[in-house]
C-alpha positions in Angstrom: -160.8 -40.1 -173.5 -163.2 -37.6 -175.4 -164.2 -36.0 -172.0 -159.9 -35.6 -171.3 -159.3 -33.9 -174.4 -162.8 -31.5 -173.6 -161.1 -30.2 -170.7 -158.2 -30.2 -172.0 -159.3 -27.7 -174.5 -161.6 -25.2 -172.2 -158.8 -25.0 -169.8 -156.2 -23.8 -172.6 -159.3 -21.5 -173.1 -159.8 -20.4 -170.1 -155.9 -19.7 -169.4 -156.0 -17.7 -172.8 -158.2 -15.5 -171.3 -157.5 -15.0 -168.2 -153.8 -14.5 -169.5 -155.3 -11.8 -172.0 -157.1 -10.3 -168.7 -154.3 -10.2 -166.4 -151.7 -8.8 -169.1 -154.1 -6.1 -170.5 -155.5 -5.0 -167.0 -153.4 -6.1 -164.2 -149.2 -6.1 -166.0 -150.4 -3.7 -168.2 -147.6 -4.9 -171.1 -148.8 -7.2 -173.4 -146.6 -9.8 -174.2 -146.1 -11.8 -177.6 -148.8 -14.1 -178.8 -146.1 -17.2 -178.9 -144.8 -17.1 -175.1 -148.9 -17.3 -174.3 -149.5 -20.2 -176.5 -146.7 -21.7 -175.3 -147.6 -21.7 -171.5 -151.3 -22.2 -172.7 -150.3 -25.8 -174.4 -147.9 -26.3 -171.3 -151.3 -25.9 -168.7 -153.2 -28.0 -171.3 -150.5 -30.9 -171.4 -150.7 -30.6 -167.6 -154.2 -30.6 -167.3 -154.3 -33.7 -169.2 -151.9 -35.6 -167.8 -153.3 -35.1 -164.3 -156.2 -36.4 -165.9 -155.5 -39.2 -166.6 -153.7 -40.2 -163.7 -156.9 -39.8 -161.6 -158.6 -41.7 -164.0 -156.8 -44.7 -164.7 -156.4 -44.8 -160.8 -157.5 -47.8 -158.9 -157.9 -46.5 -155.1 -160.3 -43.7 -155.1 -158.3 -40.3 -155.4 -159.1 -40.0 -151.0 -157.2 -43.3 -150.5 -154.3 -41.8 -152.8 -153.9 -38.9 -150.9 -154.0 -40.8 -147.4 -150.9 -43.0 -148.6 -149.3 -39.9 -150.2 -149.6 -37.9 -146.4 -148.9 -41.3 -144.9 -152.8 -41.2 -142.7 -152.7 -44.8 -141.2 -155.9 -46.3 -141.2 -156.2 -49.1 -138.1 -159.1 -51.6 -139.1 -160.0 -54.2 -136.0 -159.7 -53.6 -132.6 -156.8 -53.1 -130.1 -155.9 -56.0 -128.2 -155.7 -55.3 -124.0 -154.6 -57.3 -121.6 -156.5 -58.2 -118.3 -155.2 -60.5 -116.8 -152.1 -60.7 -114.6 -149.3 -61.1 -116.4 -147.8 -64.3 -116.9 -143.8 -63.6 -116.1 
């Protein structure tokens, strides 16, 4: 749980800053402090929550995403037919 909430936190960092970057370089209009902490706890409650979705997952997160695009994975082999038929 400690190592959620430490990503948790550098990503609301990290968005912070590059927020900061893109509005002072890129938009060129800075906008008020409480719309960026706002979407920075938003990213930060995301963040988390995917986190510990993949965490408290069972299946390794390559088994979720085969039953998520619906990859069918045939174990044992195929059954053919030799003979004649029998009708």
């Amino acid at each position: 749980m400690k190592t959620i909430v430490t990503v948790m936190v550098f990503s609301i960092i990290l968005f912070i800053i590059m927020k900061m970057i893109d509005m002072k370089f890129i938009q060129k209009e800075m906008k008020p402090i409480k719309e960026v902490v706002r979407e920075s706890v938003m990213v930060g409650l995301a963040v988390g929550i995917a986190s510990i979705a993949v965490a408290t997952m069972d299946k390794p997160v390559s088994e979720f995403m085969d039953t998520i695009m619906e990859k069918q994975v045939l174990t044992g082999q195929a059954q053919v037919f030799t003979d004649n038929p029998g009708f």
